[in-house]
N, C-alpha and C positions, 0 to 999 in steps of 0.2 A: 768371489762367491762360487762355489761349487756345486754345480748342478741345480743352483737355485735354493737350494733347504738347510745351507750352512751360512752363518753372518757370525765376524769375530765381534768379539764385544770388547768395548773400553772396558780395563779396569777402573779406571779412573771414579768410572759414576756407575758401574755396577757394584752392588753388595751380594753377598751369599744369603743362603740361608736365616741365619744368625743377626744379618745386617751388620756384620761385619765386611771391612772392604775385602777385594778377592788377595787369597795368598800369591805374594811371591813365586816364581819358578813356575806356575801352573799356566795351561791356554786354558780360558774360557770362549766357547760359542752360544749363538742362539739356533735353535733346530726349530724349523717350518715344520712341523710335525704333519702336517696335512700334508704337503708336497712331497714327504719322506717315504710317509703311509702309502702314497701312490707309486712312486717309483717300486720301493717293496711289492706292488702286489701288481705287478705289470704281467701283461701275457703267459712271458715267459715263465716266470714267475709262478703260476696259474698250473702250466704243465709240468712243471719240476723241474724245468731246466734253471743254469744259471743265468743271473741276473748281475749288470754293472750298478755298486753304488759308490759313492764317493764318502770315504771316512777321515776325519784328522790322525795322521797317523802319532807316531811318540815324539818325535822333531814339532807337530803343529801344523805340520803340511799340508795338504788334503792328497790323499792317494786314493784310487781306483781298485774297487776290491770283488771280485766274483763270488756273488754268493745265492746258496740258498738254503730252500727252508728246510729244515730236517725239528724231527718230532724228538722232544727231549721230556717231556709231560708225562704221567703215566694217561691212559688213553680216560680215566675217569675226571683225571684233573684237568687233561684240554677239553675237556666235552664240557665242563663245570668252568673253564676259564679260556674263552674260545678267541678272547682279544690279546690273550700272552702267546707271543709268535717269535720263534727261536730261527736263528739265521746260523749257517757256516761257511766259510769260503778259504780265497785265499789272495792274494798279492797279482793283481793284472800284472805286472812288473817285475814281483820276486814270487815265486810260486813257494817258497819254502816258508814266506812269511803268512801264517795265519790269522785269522780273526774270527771270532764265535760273537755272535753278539740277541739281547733278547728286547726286544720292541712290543709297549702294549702302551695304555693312554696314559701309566704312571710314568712313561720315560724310555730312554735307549741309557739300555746298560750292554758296555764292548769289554772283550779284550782282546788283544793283539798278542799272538806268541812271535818271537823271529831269534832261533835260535833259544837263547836263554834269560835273552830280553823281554819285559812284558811292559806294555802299553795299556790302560784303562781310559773309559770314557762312561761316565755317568751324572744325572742328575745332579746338579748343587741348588738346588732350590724346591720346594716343595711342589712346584705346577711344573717344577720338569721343564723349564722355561729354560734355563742357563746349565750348559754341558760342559763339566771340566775335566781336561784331559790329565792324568797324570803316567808316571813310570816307574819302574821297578825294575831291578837287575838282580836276578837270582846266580850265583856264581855255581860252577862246577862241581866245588867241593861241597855245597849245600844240597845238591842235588844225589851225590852219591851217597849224602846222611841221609836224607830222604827213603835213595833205594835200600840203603840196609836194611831199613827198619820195615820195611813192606816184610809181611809174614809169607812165608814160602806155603805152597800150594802143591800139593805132589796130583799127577793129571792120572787118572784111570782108564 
């Protein structure tokens, strides 16, 4: 258990969404939501500084991740939706591995950059009850298709 607010779940007798059993290849958890919401808004926290929380990382792991809050809203839309609270950090461990992630009482939606790897965690259930992890691996050569296509910008 990790810091208290992560439990892995059986597949076995959990269903998704759908009530369907859970897919193949994925981790599912349960997130203490209360417990999560308090580590989130600890002291530190409070003053802007970083904060340790414990996330499943793309392996399933639980790793250790410094984060905090930074403003991603336009300032009318956090004032109009003041429980969607936006987190970024990065790797206690690997500093180059990232993680942005957005917390309010529909759930915790992650992702993990580490390199060119990408790591997600979100919701599979409608109460936001059951978190599954999944992963993505975007290659090189997708990436430089990507930058072609960005429209050049000449600076003044």
């Amino acid at each position: 258990m990790a810091q208290g607010y992560w439990q892995p779940l059986d597949g076995s007798s959990r269903r998704t969404h759908n009530n369907s059993p859970q897919a193949e290849g994925y981790y599912y958890y349960s997130l203490d939501k209360k417990l999560f919401g308090k580590a989130l808004h600890d002291r530190s926290s409070q003053r802007g500084e970083y904060i340790s929380v414990q996330l499943p990382n793309g392996k399933g792991e639980f790793e250790v991740f410094q984060v905090k809050k930074v403003q991603v809203l336009f300032p009318e839309m956090a004032a109009k939706y003041p429980k969607i609270e936006s987190y970024a950090g990065y790797s206690a461990t690997n500093p180059t591995k990232e993680v942005s992630f957005t917390y309010s009482p529909a759930g915790l939606t992650v992702m993990f950059s580490d390199d060119l790897d990408f790591s997600f965690v979100q919701a599979d259930d409608k109460k936001a009850n059951a978190i599954r992890l999944t992963t993505a691996q975007l290659h090189k050569r997708q990436c430089a298709s990507l930058v072609t296509l960005q429209p050049k910008v000449a600076l003044q």
